[in-house]
C-alpha positions as CSV (number, residue, x, y, z in Angstrom):
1,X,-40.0,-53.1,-90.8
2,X,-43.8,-52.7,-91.0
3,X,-44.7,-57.0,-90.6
4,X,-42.8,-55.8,-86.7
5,X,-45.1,-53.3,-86.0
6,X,-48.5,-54.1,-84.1
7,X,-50.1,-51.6,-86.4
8,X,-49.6,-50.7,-89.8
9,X,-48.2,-46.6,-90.5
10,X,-46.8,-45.8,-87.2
11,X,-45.3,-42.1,-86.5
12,X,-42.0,-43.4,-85.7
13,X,-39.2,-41.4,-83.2
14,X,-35.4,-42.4,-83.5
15,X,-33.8,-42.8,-80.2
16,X,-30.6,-44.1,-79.6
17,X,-29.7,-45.1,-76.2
18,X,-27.0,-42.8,-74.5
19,X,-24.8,-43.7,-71.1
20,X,-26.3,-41.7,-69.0
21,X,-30.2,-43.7,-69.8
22,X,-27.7,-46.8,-68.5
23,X,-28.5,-47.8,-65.3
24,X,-26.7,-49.9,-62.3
25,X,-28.0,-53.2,-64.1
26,X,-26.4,-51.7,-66.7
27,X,-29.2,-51.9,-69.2
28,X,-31.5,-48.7,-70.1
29,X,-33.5,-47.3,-67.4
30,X,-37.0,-47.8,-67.4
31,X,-37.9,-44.3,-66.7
32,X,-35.8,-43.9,-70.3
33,X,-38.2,-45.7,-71.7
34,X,-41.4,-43.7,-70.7
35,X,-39.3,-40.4,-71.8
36,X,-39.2,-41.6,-75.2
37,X,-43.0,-42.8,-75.2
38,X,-44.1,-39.0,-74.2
39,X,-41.7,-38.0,-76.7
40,X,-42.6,-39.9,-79.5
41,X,-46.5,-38.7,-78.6
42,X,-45.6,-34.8,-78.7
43,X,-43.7,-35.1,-82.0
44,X,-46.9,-36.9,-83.1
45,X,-48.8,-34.4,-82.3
46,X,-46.9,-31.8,-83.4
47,X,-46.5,-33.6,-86.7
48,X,-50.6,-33.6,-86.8
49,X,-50.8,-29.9,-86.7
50,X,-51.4,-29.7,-83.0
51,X,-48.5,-28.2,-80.9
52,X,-47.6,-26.4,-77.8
53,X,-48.9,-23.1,-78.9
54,X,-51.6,-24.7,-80.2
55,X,-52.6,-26.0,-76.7
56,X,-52.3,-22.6,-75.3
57,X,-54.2,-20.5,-77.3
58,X,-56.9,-23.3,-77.2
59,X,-56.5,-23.1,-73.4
60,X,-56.8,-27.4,-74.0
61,X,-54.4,-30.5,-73.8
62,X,-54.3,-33.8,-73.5
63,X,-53.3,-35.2,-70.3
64,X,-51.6,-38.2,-69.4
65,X,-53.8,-39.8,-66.6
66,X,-53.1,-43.6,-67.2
67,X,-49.9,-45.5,-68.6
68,X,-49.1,-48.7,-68.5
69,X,-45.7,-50.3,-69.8
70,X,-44.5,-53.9,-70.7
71,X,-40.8,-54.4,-70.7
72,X,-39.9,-57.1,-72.7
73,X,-36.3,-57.2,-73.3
74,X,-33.6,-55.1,-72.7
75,X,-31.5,-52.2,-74.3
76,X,-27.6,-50.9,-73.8
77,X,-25.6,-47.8,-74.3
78,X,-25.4,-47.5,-78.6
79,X,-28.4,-49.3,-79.3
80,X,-30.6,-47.2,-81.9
81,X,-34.3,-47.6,-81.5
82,X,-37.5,-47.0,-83.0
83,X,-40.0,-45.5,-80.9
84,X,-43.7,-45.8,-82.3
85,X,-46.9,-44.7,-81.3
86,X,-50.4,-44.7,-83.0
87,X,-53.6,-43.4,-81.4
88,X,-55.9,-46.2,-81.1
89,X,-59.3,-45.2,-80.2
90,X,-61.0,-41.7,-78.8
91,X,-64.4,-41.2,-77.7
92,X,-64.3,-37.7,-79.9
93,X,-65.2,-35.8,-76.8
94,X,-62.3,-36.3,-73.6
95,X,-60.6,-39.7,-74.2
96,X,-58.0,-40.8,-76.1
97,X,-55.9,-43.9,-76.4
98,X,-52.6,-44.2,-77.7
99,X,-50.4,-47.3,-77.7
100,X,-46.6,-47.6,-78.0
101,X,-44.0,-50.6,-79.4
102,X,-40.3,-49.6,-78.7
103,X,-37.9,-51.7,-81.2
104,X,-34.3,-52.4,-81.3
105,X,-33.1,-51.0,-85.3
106,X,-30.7,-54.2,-85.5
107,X,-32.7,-57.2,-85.1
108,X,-36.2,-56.0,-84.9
109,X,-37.1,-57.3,-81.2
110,X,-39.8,-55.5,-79.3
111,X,-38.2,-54.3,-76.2
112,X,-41.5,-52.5,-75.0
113,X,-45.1,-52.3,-75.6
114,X,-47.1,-49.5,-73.8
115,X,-50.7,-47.5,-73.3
116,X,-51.6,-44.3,-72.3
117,X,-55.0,-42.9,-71.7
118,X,-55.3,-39.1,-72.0
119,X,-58.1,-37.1,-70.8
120,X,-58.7,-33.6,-72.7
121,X,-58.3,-30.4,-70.0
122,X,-58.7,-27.2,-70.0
123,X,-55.3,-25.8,-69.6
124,X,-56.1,-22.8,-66.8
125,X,-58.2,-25.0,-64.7
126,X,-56.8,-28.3,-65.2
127,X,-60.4,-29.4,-65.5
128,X,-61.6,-32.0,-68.1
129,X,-62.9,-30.7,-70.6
130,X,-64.7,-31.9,-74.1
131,X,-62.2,-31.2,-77.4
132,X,-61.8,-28.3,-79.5
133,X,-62.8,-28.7,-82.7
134,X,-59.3,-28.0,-83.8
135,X,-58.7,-31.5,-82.0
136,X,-61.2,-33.7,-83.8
137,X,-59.3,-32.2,-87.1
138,X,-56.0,-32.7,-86.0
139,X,-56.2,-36.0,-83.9
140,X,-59.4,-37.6,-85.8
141,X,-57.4,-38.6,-89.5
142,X,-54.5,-40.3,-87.3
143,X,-56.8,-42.1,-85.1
144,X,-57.1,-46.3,-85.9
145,X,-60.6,-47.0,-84.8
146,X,-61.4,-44.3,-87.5
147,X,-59.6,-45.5,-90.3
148,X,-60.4,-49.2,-89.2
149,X,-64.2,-48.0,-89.3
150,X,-63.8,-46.9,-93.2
151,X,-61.4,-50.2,-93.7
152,X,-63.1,-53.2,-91.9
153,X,-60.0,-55.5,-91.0
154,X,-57.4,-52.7,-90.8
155,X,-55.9,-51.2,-87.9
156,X,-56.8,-54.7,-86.1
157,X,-53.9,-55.2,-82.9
158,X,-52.3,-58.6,-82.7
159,X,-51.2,-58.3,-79.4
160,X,-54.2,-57.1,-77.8
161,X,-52.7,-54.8,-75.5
């Protein structure tokens, strides 16, 4: 489904949505919803090299401190999804953006759309501070304002979340 997507090569997590994420509406949660989006951003990471461990011994992480979430349809017990994520832009030093598109498997309909900003810290002191260089390395190939740079007219966002 790539033309669904609001940005090409996304790092995609499968989700299907279970009874419990059903709420007394009886559609998914929203809270559900934000679950898979930090999901889907840790497996992304993890994918680019950079996990857990990897935080610790670098005493660094990124930390959620903004998110922002546009539901626009609905989802029910049974329904897979496909949770996507790209980071968008970074500053290369604290900052980093990375947006979110939540899509029902079956029909292809955005049910979501969503940002977070992360700030980089310093694990002990929950300070901010500027990224290890094992960040830049990891982070820096999967980053869209990067590859848009080397490609003008790539990585552009339709939607302009």
């Amino acid at each position: 489904m790539p033309e669904l997507w609001d940005y090409p090569e996304p790092f995609i997590l499968q989700a299907v949505v279970a009874a419990d994420d059903i709420d007394g509406l009886k559609h998914t949660n929203n809270t559900v919803y934000v679950k898979w989006c930090e999901q889907a951003a840790w497996a992304h990471s993890v994918a680019l090299g950079l996990d857990l461990d990897n935080y610790r011994q670098l005493d660094r992480a990124m930390a959620i401190v903004r998110s922002e979430y546009d539901y626009l349809q609905a989802s029910r017990a049974g329904e897979e999804l496909q949770v996507a994520t790209w980071i968008v832009d970074w500053d290369r030093k604290l900052t980093m953006h990375r947006h979110f598109q939540i899509i029902r498997a079956t029909d292809g309909v955005t049910l979501l759309r969503g940002v977070m900003r992360f700030v980089c810290i310093e694990i002990s002191s929950g300070r901010a501070r500027r990224m290890p260089a094992e960040f830049i390395a990891g982070y820096g190939p999967a980053v869209l304002s990067e590859i848009s740079a080397a490609f003008p007219g790539e990585g552009q966002n339709p939607a302009n979340i």
